[in-house]
DRENTORSE-23618 format. One record per atom (N, C-alpha, C, O): residue number from 1; x negated, y negated, z negated. Coordinates in nm, 2 decimals. Layout:
BEGIN
<atom><i>NUM</i><u>X</u><v>Y</v><w>Z</w></atom>
...
//
This chain:
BEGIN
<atom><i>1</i><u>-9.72</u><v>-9.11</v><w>-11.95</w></atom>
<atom><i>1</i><u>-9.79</u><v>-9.02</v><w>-12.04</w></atom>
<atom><i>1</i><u>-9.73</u><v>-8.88</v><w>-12.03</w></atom>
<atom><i>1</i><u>-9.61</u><v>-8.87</v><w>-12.06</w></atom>
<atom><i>2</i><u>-9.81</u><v>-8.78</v><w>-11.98</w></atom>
<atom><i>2</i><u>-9.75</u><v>-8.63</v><w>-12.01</w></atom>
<atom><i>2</i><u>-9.70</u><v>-8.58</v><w>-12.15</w></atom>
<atom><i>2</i><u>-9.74</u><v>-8.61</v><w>-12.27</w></atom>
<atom><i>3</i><u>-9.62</u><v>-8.53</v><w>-12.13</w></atom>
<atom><i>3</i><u>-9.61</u><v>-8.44</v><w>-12.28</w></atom>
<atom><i>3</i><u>-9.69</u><v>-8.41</v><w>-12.32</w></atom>
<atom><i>3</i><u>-9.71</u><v>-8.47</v><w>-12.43</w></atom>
<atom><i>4</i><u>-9.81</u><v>-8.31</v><w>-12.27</w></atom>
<atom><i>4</i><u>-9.88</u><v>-8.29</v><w>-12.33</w></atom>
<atom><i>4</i><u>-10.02</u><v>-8.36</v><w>-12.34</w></atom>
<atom><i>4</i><u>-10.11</u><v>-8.31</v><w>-12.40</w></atom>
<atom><i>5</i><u>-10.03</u><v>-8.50</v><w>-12.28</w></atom>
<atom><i>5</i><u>-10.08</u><v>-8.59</v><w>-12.45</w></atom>
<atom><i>5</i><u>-10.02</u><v>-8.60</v><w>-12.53</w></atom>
<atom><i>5</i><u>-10.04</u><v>-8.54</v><w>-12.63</w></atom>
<atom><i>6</i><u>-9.90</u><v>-8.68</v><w>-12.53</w></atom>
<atom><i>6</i><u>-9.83</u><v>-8.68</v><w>-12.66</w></atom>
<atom><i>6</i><u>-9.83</u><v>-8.63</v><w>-12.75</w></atom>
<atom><i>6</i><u>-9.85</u><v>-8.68</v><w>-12.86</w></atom>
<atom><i>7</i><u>-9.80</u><v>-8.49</v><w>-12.72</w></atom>
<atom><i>7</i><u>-9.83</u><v>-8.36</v><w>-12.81</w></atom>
<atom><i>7</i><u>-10.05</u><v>-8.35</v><w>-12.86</w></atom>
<atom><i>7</i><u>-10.13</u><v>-8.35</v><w>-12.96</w></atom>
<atom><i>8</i><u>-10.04</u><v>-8.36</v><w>-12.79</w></atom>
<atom><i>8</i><u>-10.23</u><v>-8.40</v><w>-12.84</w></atom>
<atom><i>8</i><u>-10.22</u><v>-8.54</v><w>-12.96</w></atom>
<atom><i>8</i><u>-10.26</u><v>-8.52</v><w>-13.07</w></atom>
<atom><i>9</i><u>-10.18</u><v>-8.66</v><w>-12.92</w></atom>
<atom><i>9</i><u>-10.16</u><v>-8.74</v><w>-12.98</w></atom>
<atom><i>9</i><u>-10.13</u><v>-8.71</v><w>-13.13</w></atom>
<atom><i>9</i><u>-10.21</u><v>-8.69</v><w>-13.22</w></atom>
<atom><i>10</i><u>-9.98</u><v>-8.70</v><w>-13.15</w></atom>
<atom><i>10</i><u>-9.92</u><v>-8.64</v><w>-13.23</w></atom>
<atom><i>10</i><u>-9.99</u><v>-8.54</v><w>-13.31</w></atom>
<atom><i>10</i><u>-10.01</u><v>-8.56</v><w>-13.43</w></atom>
<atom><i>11</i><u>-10.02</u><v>-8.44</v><w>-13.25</w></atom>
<atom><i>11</i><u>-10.12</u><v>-8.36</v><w>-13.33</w></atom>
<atom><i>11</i><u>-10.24</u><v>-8.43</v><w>-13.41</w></atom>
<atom><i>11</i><u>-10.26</u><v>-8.42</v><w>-13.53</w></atom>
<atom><i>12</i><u>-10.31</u><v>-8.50</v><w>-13.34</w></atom>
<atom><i>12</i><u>-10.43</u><v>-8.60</v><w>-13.39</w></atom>
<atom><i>12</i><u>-10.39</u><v>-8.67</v><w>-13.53</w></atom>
<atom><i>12</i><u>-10.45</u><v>-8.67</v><w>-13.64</w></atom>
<atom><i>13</i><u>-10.25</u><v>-8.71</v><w>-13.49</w></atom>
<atom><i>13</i><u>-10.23</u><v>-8.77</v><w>-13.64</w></atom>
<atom><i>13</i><u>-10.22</u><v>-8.73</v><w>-13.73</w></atom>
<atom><i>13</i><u>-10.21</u><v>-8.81</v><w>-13.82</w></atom>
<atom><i>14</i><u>-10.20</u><v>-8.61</v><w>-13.76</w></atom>
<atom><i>14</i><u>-10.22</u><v>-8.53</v><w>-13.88</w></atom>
<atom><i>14</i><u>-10.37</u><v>-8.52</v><w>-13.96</w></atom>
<atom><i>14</i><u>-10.38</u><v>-8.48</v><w>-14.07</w></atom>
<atom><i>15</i><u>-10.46</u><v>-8.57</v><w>-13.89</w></atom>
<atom><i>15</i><u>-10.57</u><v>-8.56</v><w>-13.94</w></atom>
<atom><i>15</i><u>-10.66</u><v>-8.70</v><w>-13.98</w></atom>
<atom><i>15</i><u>-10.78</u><v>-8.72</v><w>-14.00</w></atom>
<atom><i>16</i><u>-10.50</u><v>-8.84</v><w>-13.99</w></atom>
<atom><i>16</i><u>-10.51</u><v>-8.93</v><w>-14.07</w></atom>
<atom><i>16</i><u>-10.45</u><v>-8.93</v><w>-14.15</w></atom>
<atom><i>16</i><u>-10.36</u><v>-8.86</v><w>-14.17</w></atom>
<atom><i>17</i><u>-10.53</u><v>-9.06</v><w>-14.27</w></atom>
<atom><i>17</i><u>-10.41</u><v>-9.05</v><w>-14.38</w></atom>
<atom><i>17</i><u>-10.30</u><v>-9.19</v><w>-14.29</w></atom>
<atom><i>17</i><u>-10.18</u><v>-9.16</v><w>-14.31</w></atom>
<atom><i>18</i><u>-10.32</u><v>-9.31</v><w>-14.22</w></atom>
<atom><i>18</i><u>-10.23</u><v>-9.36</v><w>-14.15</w></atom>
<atom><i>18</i><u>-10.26</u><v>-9.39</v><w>-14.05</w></atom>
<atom><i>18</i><u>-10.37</u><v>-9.44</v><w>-14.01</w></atom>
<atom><i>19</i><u>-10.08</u><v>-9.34</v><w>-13.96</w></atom>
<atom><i>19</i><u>-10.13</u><v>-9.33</v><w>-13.85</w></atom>
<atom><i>19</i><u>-10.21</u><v>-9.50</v><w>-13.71</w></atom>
<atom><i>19</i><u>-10.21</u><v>-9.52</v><w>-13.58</w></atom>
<atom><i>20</i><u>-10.24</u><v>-9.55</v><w>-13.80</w></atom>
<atom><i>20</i><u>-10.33</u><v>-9.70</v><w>-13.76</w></atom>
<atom><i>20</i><u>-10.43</u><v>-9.63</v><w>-13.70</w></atom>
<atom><i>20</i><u>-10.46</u><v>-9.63</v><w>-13.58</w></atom>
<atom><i>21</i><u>-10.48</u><v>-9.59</v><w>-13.80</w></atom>
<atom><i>21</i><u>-10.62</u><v>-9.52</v><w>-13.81</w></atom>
<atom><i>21</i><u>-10.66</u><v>-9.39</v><w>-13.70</w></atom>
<atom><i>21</i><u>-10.76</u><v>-9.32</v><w>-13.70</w></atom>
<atom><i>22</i><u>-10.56</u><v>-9.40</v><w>-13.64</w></atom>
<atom><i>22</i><u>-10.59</u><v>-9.29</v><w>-13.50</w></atom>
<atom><i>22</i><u>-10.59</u><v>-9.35</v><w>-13.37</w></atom>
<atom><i>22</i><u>-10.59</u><v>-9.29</v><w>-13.26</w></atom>
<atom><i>23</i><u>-10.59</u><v>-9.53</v><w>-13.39</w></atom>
<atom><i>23</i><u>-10.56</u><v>-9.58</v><w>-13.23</w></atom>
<atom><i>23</i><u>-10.71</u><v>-9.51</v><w>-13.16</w></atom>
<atom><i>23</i><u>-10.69</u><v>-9.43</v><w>-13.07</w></atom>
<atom><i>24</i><u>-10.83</u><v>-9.53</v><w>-13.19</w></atom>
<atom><i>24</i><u>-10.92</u><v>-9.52</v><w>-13.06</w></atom>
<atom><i>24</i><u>-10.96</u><v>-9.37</v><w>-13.06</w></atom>
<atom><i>24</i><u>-11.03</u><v>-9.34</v><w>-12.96</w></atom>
<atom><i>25</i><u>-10.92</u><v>-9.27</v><w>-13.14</w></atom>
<atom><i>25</i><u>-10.89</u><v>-9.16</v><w>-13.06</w></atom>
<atom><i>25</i><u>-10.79</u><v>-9.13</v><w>-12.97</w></atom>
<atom><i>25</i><u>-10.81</u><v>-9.05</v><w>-12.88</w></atom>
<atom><i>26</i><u>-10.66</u><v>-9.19</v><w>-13.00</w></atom>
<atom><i>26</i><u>-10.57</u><v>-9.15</v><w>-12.97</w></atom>
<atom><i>26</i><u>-10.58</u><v>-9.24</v><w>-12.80</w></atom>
<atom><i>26</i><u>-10.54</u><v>-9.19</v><w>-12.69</w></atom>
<atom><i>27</i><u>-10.65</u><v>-9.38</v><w>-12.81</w></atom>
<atom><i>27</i><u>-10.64</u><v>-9.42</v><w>-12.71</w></atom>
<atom><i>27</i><u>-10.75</u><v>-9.34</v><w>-12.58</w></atom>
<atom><i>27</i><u>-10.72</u><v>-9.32</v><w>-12.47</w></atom>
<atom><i>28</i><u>-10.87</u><v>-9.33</v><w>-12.64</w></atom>
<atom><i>28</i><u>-10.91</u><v>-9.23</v><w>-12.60</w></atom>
<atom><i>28</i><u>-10.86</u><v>-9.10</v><w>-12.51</w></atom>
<atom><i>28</i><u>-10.90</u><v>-9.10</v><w>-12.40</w></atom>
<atom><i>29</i><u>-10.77</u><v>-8.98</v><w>-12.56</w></atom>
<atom><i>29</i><u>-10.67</u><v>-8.87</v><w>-12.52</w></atom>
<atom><i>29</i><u>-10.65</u><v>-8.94</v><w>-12.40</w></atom>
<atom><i>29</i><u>-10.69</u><v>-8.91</v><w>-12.29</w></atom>
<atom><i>30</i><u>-10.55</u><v>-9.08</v><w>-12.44</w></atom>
<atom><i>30</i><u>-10.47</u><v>-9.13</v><w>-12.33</w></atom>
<atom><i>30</i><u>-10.54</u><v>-9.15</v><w>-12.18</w></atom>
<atom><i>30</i><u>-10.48</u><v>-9.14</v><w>-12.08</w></atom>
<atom><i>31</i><u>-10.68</u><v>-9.19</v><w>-12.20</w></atom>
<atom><i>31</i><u>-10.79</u><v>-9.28</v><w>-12.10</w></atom>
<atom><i>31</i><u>-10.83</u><v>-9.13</v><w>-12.04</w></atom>
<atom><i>31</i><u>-10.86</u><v>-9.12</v><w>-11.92</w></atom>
<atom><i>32</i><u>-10.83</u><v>-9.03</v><w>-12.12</w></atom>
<atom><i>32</i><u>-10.95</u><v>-8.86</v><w>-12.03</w></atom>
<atom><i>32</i><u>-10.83</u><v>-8.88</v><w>-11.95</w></atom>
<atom><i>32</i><u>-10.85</u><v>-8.91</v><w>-11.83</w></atom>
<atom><i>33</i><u>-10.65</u><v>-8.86</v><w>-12.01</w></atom>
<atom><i>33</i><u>-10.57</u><v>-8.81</v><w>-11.93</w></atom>
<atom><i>33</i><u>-10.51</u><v>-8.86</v><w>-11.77</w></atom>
<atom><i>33</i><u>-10.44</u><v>-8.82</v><w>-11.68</w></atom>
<atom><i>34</i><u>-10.57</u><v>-8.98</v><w>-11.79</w></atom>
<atom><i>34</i><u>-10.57</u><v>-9.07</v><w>-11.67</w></atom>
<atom><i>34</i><u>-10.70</u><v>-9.11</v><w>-11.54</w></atom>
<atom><i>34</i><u>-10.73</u><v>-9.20</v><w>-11.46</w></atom>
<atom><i>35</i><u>-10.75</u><v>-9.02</v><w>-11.57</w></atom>
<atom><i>35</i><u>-10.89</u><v>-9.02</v><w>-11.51</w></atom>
<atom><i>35</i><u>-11.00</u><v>-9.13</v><w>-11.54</w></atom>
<atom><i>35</i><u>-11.06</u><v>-9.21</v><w>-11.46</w></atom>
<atom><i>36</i><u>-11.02</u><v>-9.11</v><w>-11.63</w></atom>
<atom><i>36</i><u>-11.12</u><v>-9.28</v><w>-11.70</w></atom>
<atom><i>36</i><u>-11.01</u><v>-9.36</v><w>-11.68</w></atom>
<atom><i>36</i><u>-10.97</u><v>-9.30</v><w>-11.58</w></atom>
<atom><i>37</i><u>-10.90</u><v>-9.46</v><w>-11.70</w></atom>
<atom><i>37</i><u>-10.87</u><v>-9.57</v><w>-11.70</w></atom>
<atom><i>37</i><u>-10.75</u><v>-9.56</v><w>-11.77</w></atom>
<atom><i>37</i><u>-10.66</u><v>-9.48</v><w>-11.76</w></atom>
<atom><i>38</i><u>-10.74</u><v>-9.68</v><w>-11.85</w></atom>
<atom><i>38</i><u>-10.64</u><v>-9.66</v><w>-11.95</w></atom>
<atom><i>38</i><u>-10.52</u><v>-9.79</v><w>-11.90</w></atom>
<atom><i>38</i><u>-10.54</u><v>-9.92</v><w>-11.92</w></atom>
<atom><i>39</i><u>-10.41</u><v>-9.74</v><w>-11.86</w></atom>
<atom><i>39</i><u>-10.31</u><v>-9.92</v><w>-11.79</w></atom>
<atom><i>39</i><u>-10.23</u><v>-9.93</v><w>-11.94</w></atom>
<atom><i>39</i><u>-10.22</u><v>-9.85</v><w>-12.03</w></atom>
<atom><i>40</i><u>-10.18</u><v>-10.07</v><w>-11.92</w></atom>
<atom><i>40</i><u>-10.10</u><v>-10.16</v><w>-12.02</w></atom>
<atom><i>40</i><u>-10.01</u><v>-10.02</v><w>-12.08</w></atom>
<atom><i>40</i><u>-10.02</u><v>-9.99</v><w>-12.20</w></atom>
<atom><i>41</i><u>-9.94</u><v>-9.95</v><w>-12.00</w></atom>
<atom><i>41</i><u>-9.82</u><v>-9.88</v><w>-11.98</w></atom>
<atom><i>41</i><u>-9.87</u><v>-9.74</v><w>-12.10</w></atom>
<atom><i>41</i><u>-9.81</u><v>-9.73</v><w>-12.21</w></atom>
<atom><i>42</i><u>-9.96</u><v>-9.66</v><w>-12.06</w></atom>
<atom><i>42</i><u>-10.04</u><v>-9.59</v><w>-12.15</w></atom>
<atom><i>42</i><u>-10.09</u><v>-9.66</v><w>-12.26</w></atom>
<atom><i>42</i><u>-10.02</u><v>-9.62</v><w>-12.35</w></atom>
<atom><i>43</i><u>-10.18</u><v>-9.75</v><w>-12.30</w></atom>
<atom><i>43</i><u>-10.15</u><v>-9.85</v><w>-12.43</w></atom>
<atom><i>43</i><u>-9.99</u><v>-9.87</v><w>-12.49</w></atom>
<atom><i>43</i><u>-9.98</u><v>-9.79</v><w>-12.58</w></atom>
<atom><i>44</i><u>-9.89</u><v>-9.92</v><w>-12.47</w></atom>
<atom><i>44</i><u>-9.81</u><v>-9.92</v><w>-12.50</w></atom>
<atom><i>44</i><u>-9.78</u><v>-9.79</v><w>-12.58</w></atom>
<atom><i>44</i><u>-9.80</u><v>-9.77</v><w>-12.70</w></atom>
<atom><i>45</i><u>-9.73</u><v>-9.69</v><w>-12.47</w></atom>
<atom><i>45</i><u>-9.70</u><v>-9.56</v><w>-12.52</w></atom>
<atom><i>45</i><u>-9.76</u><v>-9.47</v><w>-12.64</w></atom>
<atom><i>45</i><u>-9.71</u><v>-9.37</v><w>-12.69</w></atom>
<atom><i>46</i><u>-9.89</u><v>-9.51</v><w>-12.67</w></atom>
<atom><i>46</i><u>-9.98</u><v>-9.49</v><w>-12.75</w></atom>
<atom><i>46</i><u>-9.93</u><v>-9.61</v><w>-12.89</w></atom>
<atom><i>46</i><u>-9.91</u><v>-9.57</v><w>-13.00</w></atom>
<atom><i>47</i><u>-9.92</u><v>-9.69</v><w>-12.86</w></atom>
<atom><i>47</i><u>-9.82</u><v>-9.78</v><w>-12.95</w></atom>
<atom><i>47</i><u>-9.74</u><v>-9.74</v><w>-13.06</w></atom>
<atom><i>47</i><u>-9.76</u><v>-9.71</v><w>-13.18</w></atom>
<atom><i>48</i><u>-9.66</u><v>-9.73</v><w>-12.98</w></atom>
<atom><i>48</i><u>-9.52</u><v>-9.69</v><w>-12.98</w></atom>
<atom><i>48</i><u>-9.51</u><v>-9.53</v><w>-13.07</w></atom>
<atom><i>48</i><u>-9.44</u><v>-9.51</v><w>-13.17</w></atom>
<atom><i>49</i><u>-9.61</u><v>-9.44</v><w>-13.02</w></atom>
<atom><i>49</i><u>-9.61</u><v>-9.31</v><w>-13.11</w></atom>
<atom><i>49</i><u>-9.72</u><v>-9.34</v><w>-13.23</w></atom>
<atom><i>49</i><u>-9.71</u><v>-9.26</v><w>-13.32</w></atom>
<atom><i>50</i><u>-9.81</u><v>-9.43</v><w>-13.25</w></atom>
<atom><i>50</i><u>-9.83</u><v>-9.47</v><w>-13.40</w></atom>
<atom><i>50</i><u>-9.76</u><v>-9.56</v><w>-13.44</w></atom>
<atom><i>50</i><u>-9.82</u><v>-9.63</v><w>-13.52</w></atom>
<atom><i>51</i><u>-9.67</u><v>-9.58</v><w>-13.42</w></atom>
<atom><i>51</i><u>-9.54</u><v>-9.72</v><w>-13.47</w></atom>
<atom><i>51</i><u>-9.64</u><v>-9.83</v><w>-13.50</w></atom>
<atom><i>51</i><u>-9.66</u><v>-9.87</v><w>-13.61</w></atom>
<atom><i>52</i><u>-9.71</u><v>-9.86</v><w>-13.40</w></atom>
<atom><i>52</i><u>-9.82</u><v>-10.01</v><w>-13.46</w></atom>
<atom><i>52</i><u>-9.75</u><v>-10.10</v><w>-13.33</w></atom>
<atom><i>52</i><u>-9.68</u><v>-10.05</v><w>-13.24</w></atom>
<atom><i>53</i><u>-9.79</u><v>-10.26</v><w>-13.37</w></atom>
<atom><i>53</i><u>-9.76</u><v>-10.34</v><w>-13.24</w></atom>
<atom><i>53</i><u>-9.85</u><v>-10.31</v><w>-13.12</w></atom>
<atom><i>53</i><u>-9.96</u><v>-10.25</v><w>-13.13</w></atom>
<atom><i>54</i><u>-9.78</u><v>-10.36</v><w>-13.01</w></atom>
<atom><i>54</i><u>-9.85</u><v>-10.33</v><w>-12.89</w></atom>
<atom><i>54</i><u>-10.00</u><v>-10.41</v><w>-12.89</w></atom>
<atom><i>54</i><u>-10.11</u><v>-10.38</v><w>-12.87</w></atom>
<atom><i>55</i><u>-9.92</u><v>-10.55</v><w>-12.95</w></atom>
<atom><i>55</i><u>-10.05</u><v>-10.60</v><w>-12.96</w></atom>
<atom><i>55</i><u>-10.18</u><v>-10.60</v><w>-13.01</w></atom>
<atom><i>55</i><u>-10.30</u><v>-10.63</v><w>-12.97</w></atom>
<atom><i>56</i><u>-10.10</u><v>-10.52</v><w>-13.14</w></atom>
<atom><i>56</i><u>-10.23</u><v>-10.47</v><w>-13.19</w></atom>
<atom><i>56</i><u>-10.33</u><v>-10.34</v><w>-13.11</w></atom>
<atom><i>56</i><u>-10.45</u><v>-10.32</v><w>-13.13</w></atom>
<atom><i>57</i><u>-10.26</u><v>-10.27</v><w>-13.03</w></atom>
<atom><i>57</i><u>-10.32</u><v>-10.16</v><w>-12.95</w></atom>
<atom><i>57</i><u>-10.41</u><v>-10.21</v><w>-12.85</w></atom>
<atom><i>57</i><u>-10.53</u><v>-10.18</v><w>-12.84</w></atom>
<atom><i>58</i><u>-10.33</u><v>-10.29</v><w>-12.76</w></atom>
<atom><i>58</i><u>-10.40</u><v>-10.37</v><w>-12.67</w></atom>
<atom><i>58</i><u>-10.48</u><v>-10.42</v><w>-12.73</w></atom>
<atom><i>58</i><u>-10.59</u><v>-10.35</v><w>-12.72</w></atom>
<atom><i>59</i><u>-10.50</u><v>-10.53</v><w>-12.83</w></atom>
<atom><i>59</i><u>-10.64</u><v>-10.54</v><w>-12.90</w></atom>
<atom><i>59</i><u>-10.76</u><v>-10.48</v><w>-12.89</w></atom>
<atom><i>59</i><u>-10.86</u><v>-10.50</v><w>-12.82</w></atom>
<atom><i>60</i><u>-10.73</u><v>-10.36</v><w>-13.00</w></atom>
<atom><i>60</i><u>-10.84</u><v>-10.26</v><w>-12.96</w></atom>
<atom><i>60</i><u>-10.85</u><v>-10.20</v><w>-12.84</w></atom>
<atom><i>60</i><u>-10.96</u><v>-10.14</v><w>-12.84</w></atom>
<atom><i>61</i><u>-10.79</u><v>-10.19</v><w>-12.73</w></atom>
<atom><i>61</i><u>-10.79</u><v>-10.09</v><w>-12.61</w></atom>
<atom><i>61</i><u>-10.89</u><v>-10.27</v><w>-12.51</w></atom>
<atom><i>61</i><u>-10.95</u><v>-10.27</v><w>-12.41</w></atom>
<atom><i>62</i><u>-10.87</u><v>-10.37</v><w>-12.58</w></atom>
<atom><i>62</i><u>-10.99</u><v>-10.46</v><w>-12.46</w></atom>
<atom><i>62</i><u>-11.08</u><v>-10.50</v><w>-12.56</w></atom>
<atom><i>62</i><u>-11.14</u><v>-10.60</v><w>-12.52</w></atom>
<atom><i>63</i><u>-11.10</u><v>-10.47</v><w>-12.65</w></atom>
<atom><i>63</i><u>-11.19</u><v>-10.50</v><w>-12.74</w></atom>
<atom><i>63</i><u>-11.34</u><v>-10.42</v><w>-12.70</w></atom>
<atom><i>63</i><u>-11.45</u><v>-10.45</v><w>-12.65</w></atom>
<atom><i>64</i><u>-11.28</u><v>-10.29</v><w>-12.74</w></atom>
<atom><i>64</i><u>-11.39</u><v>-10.17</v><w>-12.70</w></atom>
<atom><i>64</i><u>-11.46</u><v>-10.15</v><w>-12.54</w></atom>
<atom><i>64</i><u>-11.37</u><v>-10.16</v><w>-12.46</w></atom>
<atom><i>65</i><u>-11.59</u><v>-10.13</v><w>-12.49</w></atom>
<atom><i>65</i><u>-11.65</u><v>-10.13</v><w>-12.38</w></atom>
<atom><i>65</i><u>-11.58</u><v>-10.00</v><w>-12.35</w></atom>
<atom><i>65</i><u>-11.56</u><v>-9.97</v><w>-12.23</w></atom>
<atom><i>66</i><u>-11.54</u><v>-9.92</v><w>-12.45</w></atom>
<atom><i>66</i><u>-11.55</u><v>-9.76</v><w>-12.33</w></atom>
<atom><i>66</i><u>-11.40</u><v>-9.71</v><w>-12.29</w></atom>
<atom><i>66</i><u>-11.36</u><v>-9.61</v><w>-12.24</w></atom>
<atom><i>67</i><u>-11.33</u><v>-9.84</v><w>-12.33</w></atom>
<atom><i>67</i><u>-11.15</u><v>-9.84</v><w>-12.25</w></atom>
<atom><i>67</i><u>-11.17</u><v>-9.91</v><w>-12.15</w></atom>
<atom><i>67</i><u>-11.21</u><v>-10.03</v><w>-12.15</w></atom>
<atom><i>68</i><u>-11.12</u><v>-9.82</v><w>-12.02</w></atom>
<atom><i>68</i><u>-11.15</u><v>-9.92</v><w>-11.89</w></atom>
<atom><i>68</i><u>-10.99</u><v>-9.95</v><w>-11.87</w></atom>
<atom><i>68</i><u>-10.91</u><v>-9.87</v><w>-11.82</w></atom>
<atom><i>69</i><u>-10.97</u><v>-10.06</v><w>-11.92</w></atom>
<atom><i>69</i><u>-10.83</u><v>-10.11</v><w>-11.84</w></atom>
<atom><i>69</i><u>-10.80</u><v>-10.23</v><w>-11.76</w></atom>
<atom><i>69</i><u>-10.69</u><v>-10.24</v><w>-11.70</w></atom>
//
């Protein structure tokens, strides 16, 4: 993940009240910044900066039709 998703990321979360509540935007950022496709590795990292389990990331990141991973 570049810095600057991260920093996109990070910024995003200010405009929850927890940061749960920002995985499919945030997963999203992560998916434009990869050219459409979102890998395990970017889930994770996206993880990791809303302090939720991976699992639960991954969840939503194969749940949803519009995360291609």
């Amino acid at each position: 993940m570049t810095k600057e998703t991260e920093r996109k990321i990070l910024e995003l979360l200010q405009h929850y009240p927890e940061s749960a509540s920002a995985i499919m935007p945030a997963l999203d950022l992560a998916q434009r910044a990869n050219e459409n496709y979102l890998p395990p590795a970017e889930v994770k990292q996206v993880a990791n900066l809303l302090k939720m389990p991976e699992s639960q990331a991954y969840g939503v990141a194969t749940y949803y039709t519009l995360y291609h991973t």
